[in-house]
N, C-alpha and C positions, 0 to 999 in steps of 0.2 A: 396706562401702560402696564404690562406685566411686571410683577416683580421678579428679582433677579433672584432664583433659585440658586445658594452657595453649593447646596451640598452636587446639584448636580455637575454644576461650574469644575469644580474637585475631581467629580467621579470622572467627568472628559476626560480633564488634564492628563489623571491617574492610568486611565487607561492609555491616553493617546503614548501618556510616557515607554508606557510597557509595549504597548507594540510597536513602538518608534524602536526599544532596547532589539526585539526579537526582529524587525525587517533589517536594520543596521548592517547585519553580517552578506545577508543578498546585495545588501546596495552596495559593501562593498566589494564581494567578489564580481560584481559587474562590472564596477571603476576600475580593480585591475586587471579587467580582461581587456581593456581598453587603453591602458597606459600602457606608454612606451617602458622597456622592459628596467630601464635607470631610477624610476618613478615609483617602481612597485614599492621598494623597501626605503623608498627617499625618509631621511630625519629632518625636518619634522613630515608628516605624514601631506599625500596630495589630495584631497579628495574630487577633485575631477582635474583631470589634464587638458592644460591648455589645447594640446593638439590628439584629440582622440585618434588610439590607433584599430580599428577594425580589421587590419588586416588576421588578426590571430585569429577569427573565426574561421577564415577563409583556411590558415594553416591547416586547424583541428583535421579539413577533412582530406586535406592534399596528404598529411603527413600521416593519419589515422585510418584503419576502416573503420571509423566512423559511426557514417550511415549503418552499415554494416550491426554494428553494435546497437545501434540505435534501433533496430527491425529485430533484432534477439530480444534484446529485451520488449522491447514491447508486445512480442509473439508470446515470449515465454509468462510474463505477467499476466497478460490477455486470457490465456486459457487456462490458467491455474485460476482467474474467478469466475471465469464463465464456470467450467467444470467444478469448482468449492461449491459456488451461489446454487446449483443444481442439487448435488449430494448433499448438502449440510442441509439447504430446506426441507430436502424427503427425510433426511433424516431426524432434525427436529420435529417435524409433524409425526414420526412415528413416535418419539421418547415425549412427542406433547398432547395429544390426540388421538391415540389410540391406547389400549390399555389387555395389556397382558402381561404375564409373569413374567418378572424380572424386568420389567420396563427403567425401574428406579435404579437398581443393580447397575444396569448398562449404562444409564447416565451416570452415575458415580466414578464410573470406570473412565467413562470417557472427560469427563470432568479434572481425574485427578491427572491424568496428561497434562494439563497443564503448571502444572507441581514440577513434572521431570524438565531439566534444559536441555537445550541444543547442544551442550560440550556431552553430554551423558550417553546419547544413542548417535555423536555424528561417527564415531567410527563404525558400531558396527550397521549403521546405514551405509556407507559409504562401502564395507565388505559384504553389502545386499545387494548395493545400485551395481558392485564388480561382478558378482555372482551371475547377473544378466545379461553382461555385457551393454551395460547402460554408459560406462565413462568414456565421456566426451561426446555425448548424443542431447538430444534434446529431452529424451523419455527421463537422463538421470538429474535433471534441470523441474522442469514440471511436474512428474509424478510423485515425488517426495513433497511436494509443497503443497499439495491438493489438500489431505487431511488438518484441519482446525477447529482442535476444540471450542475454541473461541466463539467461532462464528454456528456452530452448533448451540453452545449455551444461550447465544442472544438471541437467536431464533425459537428456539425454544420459551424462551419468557416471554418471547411477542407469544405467539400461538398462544400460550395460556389465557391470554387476555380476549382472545376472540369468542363472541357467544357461541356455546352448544348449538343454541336454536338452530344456526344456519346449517349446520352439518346435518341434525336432526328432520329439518325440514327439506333438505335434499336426498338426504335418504328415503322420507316420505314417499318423495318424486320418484324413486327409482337409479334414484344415483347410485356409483360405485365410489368404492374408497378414490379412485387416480381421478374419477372425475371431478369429485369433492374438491383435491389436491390442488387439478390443473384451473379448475372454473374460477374456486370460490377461493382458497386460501392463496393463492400466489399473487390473484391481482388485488387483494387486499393487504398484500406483504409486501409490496413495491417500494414503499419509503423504506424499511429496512433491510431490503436487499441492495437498495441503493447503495447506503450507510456502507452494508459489510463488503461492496465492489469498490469504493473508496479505499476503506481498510487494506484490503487483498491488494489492488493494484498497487499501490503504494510501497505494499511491504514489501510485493516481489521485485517490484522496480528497484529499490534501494536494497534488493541483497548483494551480501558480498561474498560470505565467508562461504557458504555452500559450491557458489559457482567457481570461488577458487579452487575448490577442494578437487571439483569431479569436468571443470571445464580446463584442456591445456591445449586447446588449437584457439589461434589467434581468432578465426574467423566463427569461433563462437563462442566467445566472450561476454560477457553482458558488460552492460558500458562502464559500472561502476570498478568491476573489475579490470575493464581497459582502462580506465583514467589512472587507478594505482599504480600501475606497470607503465605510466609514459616515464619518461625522463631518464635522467641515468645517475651512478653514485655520484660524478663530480660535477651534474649541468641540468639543472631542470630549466626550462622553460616554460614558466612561471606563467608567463602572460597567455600562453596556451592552452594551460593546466585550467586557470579561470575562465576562460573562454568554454574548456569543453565542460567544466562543473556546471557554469551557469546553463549550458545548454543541456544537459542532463535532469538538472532542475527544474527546469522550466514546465516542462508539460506538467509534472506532479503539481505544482505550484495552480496550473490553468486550472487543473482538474479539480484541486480543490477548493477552489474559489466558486467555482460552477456548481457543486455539487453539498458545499460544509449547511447547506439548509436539512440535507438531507441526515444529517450528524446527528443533529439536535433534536429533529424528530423523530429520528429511530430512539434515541435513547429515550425522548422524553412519552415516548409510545410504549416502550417494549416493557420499561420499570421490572422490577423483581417480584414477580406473584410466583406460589405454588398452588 
């Protein structure tokens, strides 16, 4: 027989404990989006009701547009990484792979962006996205969210790590720099574009503060923003409210489930070289 390994016995446990602590909160906004409305705040607490109510799903979409929110965002998230995953590549391969003056300059710059916050430049964005006659469109929703330093710098330290050789010896061939780009470096970049489509979806999906600021028609809202605005000062509807979180959650949830192998290998790919 094997012997019983203690320490890994432990590391289970430890771990099982932690991410039992961190699913806890899911499991219960799902319980009350299924309990009758008496049950949410019952002392002592329910954790599954005798008689599960489904109906509040059904409310979400009678009583909400919904759907509706549900197609914004996913539009608006959608194309802010299709369009980042594009611009940030080229652009990393230029500040990683090419070499001309000021190459380091320009990363610096674009780097220290991530130094300034979102409370520092959201007015006079917001008296940019007005200038165009952007508020309450889709352009004043996606176009500000496109640029990321972020996903620039990671990109960037993968590309460092790929051999000269292949560049060198396509150029041999006759290759051009976009052929370079499109052939050889992008389908070699696939696990960390993956990674930074994760990232991007996610972040836009779960914004809030921006689409409050620049969206006020009902019917294009992003959903995180419709869920805030349900209910009223003296009467929320509670069992509602769980119903449309959980479903809000959810796809992010799918998507990273499907996708968190991709996490681990961009990071454990990309590492920090200069």
């Amino acid at each position: 027989m094997k012997k019983v390994n203690i320490k890994q016995i432990i590391r289970y446990i430890v771990m099982s404990t932690i991410a039992a602590v961190f699913l806890f909160p899911i499991y219960w906004m799902f319980v009350s989006a299924i309990k009758p409305t008496a049950d949410i705040f019952a002392v002592p607490p329910v954790f599954w009701p005798q008689k599960p109510v489904w109906s509040h799903f059904a409310e979400v979409f009678q009583q909400l547009p919904f759907a509706r929110w549900i197609f914004n965002t996913a539009f608006v998230a959608g194309v802010i990484t299709i369009v980042a995953l594009f611009t940030h590549s080229m652009s990393a391969y230029s500040l990683s792979r090419l070499r001309y003056r000021g190459r380091n300059f320009m990363f610096i710059v674009v780097i220290s962006t991530l130094m300034v916050p979102f409370s520092a430049v959201m007015v006079p964005l917001f008296i940019l996205v007005r200038s165009f006659g952007w508020v309450n469109t889709y352009w004043a929703l996606i176009v500000p969210g496109i640029p990321n330093a972020f996903g620039i710098f990671l990109l960037r330290q993968f590309y460092l790590g790929i051999p000269r050789e292949l560049e060198e010896a396509a150029i041999m061939d006759g290759a051009s720099i976009l052929n370079i780009f499109f052939r050889i470096i992008l389908p070699i970049s696939k696990p960390i574009l993956a990674a930074l489509a994760v990232f991007f979806f996610l972040a836009n999906w779960n914004n809030f503060l921006w689409p409050l600021i620049v969206i006020n028609s009902n019917s294009l809202k992003m959903i995180q923003v419709g869920i805030a605005g349900y209910g009223g000062q003296y009467q929320n509807p509670w069992g509602d409210i769980m119903a449309a979180d959980f479903m809000a959650m959810l796809p992010t949830l799918i998507i990273f489930i499907f996708l968190q192998k991709y996490l681990v290998t961009s990071i454990t790919m990309s590492g920090l070289k200069e």
